[in-house]
C-alpha positions in Angstrom: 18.6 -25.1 -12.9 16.5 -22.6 -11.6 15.5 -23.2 -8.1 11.3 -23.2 -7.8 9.4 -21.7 -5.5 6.6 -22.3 -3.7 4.9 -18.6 -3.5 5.9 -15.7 -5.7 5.2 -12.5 -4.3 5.1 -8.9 -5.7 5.8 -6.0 -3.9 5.4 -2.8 -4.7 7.1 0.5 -2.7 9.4 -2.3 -1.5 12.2 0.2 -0.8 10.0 3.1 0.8 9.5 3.1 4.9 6.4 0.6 4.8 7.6 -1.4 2.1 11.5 -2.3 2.6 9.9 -3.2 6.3 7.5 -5.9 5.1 10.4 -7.2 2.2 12.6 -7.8 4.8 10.2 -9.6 6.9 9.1 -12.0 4.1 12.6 -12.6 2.8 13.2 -13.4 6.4 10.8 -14.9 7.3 9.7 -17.3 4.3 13.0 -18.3 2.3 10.7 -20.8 0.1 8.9 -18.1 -1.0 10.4 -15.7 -3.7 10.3 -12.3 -3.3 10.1 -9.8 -5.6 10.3 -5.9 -4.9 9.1 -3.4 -7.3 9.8 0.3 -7.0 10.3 3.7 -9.1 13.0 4.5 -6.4 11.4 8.4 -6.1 12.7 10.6 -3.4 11.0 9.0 -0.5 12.6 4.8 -1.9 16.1 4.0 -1.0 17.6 0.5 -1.4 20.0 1.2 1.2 17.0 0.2 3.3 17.3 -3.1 2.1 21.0 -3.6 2.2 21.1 -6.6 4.5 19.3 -8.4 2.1 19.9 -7.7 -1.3 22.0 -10.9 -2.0 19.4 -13.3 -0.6 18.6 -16.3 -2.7 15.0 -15.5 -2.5 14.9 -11.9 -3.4 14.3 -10.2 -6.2 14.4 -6.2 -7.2 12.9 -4.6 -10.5 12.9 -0.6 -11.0 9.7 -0.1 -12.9 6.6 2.5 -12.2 3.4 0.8 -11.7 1.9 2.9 -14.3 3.8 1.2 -16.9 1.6 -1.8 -17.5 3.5 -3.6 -20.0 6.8 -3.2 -17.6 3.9 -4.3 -14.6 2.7 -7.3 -17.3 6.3 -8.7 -17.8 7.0 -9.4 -14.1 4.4 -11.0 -13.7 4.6 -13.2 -16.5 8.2 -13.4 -15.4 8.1 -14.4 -11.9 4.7 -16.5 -12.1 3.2 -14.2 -9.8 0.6 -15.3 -7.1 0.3 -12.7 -4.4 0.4 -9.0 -4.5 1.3 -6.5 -1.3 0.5 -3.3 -2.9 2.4 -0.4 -0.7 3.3 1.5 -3.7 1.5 5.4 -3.6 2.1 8.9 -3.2 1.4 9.8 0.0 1.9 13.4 1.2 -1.4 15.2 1.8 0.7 18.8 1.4 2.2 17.7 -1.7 -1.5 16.4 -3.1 -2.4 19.5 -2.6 0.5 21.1 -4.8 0.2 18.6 -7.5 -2.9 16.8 -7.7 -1.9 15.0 -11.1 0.7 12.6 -9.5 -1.4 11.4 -7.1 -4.0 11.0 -9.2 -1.8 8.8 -11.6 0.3 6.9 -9.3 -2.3 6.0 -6.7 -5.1 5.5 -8.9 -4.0 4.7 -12.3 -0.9 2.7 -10.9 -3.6 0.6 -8.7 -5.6 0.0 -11.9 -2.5 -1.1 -13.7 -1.5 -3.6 -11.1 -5.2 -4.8 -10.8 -5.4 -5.6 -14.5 -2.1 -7.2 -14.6 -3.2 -9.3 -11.9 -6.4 -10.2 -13.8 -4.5 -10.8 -17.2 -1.9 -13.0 -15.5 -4.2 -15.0 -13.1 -6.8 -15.5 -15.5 -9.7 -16.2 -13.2 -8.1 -18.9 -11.8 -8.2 -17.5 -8.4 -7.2 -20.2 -5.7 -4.1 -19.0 -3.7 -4.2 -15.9 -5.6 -4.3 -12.6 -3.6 -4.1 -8.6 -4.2 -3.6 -7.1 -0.6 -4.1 -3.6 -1.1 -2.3 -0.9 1.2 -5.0 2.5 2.2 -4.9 4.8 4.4 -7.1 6.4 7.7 -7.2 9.0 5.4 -10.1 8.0 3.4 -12.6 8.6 6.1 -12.3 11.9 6.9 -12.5 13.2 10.2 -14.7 12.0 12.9 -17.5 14.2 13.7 -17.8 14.6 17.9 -21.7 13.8 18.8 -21.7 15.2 21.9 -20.8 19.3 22.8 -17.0 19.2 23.0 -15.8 18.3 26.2 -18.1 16.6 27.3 -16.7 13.2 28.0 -18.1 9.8 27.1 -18.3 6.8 28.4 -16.5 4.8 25.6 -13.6 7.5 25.2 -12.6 6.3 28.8 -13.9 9.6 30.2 -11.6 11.7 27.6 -13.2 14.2 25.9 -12.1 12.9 22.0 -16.1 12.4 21.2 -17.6 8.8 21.4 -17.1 7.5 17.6 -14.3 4.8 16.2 -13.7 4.7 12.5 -15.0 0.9 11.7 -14.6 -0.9 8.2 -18.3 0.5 7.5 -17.3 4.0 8.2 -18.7 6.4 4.9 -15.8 7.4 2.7 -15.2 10.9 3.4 -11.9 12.2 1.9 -10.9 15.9 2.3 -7.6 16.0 0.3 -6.5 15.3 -3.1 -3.9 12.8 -1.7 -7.1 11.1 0.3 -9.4 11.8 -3.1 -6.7 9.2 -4.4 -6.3 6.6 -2.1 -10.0 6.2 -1.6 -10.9 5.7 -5.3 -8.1 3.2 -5.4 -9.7 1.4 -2.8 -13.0 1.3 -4.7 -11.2 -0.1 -7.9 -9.6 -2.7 -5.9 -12.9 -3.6 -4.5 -14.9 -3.4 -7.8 -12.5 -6.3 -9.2 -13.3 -8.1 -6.5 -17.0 -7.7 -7.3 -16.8 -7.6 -10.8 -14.5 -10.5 -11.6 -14.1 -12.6 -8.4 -10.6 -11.5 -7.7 -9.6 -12.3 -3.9 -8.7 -8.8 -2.6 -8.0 -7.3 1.4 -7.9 -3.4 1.7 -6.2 -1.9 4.8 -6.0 1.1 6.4 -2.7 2.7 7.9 -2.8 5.7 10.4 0.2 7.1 11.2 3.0 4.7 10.9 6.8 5.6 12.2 9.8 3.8 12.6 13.3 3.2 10.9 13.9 4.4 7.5 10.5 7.0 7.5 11.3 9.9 5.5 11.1 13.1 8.1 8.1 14.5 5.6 5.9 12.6 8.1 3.9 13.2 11.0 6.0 11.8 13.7 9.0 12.4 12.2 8.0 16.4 11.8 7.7 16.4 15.4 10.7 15.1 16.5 12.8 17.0 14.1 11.3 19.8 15.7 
């Protein structure tokens, strides 16, 4: 007999940096729920990553693209679905810039496919249903300094970085195709939310490093060199 449990969570870009990360935490850290991990395993996934716990009781791996929505659709139906951590994306803003289309599809089109899935499987019965959506800093541009550079404020702790923060009401400002993406997946995320009631959280990452990054990054870049 199959054994039940009591959350079933999806998700996606579970073998890239961010994503094998938070699978291992959750397998970890909540054996009554199961977990399962979907990823296209392109360049930047690795299931190596996830070695340590690829024969857990509670975990769960499927290679599919997000894009496919009748693969998306299955698991769902399959695994009784109930909470969505959406990590899945292209996320290179020198590589957007070389190929537009892919980003365009995967971060956008592969966000509308797991939204609809979502709304197909959960059928407006929302309670303890959640799509938590992965973004990125990205979205809002760059901040503008208000004062004449270097001239230090009293909120920048007398540093000369301007006397702004990015806040949750920051205007949308992307400069990049990769950005472009991420920022109209946001907006689709939130327009389910507004148009059918679906409970939804949009973050936004800056920066992240740590074990298992693929040295195309920021931090990485730097070390490496």
């Amino acid at each position: 007999m199959e054994k039940r449990f009591k959350r079933n969570i999806l998700i996606t870009g579970g073998a890239g940096f961010i994503g094998s990360h938070v699978v291992r935490l959750f397998v970890n850290k909540y054996p009554e729920y199961r977990i399962v991990n979907l990823d296209k395993l392109t360049y930047a996934g690795n299931l190596a990553n996830l070695k340590d716990i690829e024969d857990a009781p509670n975990y769960v791996f499927v290679k599919a693209d997000i894009c496919d929505f009748e693969a998306v659709c299955g698991i769902f139906q399959k695994y009784g679905i109930d909470g969505v951590i959406h990590l899945a994306a292209e996320s290179h803003v020198d590589r957007s810039i070389k190929d537009p289309f892919t980003f365009a599809r995967t971060n956008v089109l592969g966000t509308l496919s797991m939204l609809q899935a979502a709304r197909h499987s959960w059928n407006g019965d929302w309670e303890g249903k959640l799509f938590y959506h992965i973004s990125t800093d990205e979205v809002y541009g760059a901040l503008e300094l208000t004062r004449p550079e270097g001239v230090p404020s009293d909120i920048s702790a007398h540093m000369v970085y301007g006397d702004e923060f990015f806040r949750e009401t920051t205007r949308y400002s992307p400069h990049s195709p990769y950005s472009a993406s991420k920022a109209s997946s946001d907006h689709f995320v939130r327009a389910f939310h507004d148009t059918y009631g679906m409970p939804t959280i949009v973050t936004n990452c800056s920066n992240n490093y740590g074990p298992y990054q693929f040295p195309e990054k920021l931090i990485p870049l730097f070390i490496n060199n």
